[in-house]
Structure formats: structure tokens, C-alpha cells
N, C-alpha and C positions, 0 to 999 in steps of 0.2 A: 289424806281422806280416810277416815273411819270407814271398815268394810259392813260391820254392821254394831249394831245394840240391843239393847235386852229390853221389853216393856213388861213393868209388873201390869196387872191384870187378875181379878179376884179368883173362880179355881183356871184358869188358862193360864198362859204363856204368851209373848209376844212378843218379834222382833224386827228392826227396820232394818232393814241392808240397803247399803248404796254397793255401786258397782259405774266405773266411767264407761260399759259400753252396757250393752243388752244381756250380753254373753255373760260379761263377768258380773254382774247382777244376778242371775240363775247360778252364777256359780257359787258366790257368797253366801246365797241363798241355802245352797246344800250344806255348805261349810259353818252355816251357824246353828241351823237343825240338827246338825250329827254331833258339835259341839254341845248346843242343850243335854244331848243323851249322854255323850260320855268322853271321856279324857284323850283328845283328839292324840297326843303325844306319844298313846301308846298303841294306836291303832297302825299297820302297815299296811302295804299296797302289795298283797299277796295275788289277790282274784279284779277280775273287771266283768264288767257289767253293762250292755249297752240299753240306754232309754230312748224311747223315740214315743212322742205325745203328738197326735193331729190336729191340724187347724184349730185354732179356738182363740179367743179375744186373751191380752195376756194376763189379765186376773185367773181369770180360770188356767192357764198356761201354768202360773204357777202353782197353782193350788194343787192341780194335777200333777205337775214334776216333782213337788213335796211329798205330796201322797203315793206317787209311787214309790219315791225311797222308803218313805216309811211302812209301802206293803214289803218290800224286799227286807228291812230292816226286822217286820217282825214275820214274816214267812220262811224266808233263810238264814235268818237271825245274823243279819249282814250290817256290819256297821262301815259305814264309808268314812275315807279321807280327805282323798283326791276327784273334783270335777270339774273335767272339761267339755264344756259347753261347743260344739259345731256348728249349731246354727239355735237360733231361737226368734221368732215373731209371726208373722199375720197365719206362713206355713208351718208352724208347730215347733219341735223341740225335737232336736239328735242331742243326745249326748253320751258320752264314757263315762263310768263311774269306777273309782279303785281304792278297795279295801279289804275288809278279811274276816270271816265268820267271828262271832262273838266265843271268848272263850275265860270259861270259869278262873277265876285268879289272876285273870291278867286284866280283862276289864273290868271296869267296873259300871254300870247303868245309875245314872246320875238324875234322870228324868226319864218316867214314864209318858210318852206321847200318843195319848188314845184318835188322834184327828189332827185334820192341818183345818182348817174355817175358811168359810165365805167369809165370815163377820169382821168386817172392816177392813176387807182386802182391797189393797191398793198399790197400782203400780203402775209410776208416772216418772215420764224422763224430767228433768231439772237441770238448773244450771250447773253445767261441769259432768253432766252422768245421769245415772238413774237411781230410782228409787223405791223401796217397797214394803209395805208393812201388812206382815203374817201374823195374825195368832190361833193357837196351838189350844187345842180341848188335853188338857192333862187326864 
């Protein structure tokens, strides 16, 4: 099973993640976001980071879980690896995040991401897992 894929989209971004539970759905979800921005291979799991989002339907669940990596990504200029998801649905979203401040010559910023969107957000279990598709104001 494919964890996720990339949708073009005129000036956005956009990607569908599958995931066979909830959890790893939110997870994949991180893992292709942080991938858009930059070269996952050289990133290490130096720092962590805990996120916890309250109640809310799971469109906005994720949108919100995106949007805070990406406050974290551009207010501590934190780029993530590793996520693991503890809980996620009707009661919100725990999870760990682990990676390492962005640092000149080692990374490199592959995609600026100004916003995660409503616009066309959707996120539905299906046969075998779930499924979701984000896209991204560049």
C-alpha cells in the first residue's frame, strides 16, 4: 500500500495519504508534508516535540495537525522526521514529533509552504484503511 502521493494543482500543492489505521494516516500525513519541504534523509531525530489538538471533526483534525507542524516548522524552524501518532478521532489528536532545527548547508528547503487548506479537504476510511487529501497554498 502506497503511504501517500503528490497532486499537482496550479500555484498549491497537493497530497493523498493512505494510512491502514487512523493513527498511521495522521502519521503519513506528517511524513509527506515534511518531505514536500525537504530532503527527509538528512534530517535526524535530535529534539521532540509534543502536539495535542482538541475535539474537532477529522477534516479540520488534520488540517489543524498540519498547521501546527508547519507553525513549529516556521517559528523554530523545526523540520520533523519521525511521527507518532497516540491517539487521534472524535477526542482530538496526542502525538510526538522528532527532528532537529533547520541548519544552513545541511538542509536544504525544497518547497515553501505558506498554508495547509480547507480546499478540498477530505478524509474518509475505505477499503483496507484510510484516506486523505490536503492541499498546500505554496
Amino acid at each position: 500500500m502506497r503511504r501517500f502521493e503528490f497532486l499537482d494543482h496550479t500555484a498549491d500543492i497537493g497530497i493523498i495519504v493512505h494510512g491502514e489505521s487512523l493513527e498511521a494516516l495522521f502519521e503519513n500525513a506528517g511524513e509527506a508534508f515534511f518531505h514536500l519541504i525537504t530532503d527527509l534523509r538528512k534530517v535526524r531525530q535530535r529534539i521532540e516535540r509534543r502536539v495535542e489538538i482538541g475535539k474537532e471533526d477529522l477534516e479540520r483534525l488534520m488540517v489543524d495537525w498540519l498547521g501546527e507542524l508547519l507553525y513549529l516548522h516556521d517559528v523554530e524552524h523545526l523540520l520533523f522526521k519521525r511521527f507518532r501518532v497516540e491517539s487521534v478521532g472524535e477526542d482530538g489528536l496526542k502525538a510526538v514529533v522528532k527532528g532537529e532545527p533547520f541548519q544552513e548547508g545541511v538542509h536544504v528547503i525544497k518547497t515553501g509552504v505558506k498554508a495547509v487548506t480547507y480546499h478540498g479537504i477530505e478524509v474518509r476510511k475505505e477499503d483496507g484503511g484510510w484516506r486523505a487529501r490536503i492541499i498546500f497554498d505554496l
